[in-house]
NUTILO-119601 format. One record per residue (C-alpha): x, y, z. Coordinates in steps of 0.2 Angstrom, whole numbers. Example, Ala and Ser with C-alpha at 12.3 -4.5 7.8 and 13.67 -1.06 7.14 Angstrom:
BEGIN
{X = 62&Y = -22&Z = 39}
{X = 68&Y = -5&Z = 36}
***
This chain:
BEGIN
{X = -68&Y = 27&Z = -6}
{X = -59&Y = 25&Z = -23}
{X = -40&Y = 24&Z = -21}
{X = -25&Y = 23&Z = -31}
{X = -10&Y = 14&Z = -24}
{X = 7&Y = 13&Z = -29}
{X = 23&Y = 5&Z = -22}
{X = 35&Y = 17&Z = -21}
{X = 52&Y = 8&Z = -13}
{X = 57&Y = -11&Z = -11}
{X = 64&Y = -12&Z = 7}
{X = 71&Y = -30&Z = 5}
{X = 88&Y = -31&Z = -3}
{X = 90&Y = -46&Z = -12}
{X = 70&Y = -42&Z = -21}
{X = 69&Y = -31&Z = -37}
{X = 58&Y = -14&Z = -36}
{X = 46&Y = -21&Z = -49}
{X = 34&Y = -5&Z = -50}
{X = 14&Y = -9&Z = -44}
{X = 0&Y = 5&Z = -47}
{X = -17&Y = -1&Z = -42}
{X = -34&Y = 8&Z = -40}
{X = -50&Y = 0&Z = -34}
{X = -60&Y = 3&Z = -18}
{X = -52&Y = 5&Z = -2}
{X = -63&Y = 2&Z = 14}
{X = -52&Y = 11&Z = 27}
{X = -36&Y = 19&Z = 27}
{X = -23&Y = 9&Z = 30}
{X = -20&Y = 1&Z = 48}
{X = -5&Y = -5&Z = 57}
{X = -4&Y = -22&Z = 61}
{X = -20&Y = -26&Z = 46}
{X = -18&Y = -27&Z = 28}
{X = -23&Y = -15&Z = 15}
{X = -35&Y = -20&Z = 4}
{X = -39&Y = -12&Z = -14}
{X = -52&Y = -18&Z = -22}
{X = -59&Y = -36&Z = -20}
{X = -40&Y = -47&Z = -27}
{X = -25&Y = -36&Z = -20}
{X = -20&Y = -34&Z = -3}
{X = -4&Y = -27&Z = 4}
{X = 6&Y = -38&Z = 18}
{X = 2&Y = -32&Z = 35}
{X = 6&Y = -11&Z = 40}
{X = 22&Y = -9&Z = 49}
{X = 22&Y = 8&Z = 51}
{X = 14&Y = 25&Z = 45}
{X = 24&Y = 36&Z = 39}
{X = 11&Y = 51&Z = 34}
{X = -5&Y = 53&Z = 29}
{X = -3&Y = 43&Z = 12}
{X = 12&Y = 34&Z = 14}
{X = 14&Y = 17&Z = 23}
{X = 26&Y = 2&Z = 24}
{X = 25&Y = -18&Z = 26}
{X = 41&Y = -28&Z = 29}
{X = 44&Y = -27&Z = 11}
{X = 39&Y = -12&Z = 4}
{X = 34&Y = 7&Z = 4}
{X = 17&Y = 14&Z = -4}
{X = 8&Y = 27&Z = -8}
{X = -10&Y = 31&Z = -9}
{X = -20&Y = 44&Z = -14}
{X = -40&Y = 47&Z = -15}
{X = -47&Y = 47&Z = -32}
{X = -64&Y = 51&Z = -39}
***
């Protein structure tokens, strides 16, 4: 499936909210404990946590993801 993923929140204090908006093809939605991978070169660190249907966070950061066509 065809996905765009954006970072939507730094959760770490001391790192600057540098906007990231990515699209490429997803495999799966994302999985706690397994990274998220869009496209063949950029991954997110590992899911903490699922907040909604397209919203997760890693250690770091928040994102949002949504199907495109």
């Amino acid at each position: 499936m065809k996905v765009k993923l954006e970072r939507v929140a730094t959760l770490w204090k001391n790192r600057k909210n540098i906007p990231i908006v990515v699209e490429g093809d997803a495999h799966s939605k994302p999985v706690v404990g397994e990274r998220f991978w869009v496209g063949k070169y950029f991954r997110t660190g590992k899911v903490q946590k699922i907040i909604d249907d397209n919203t997760f966070e890693t250690f770091n950061s928040r994102y949002k993801w949504i199907k495109i066509n």
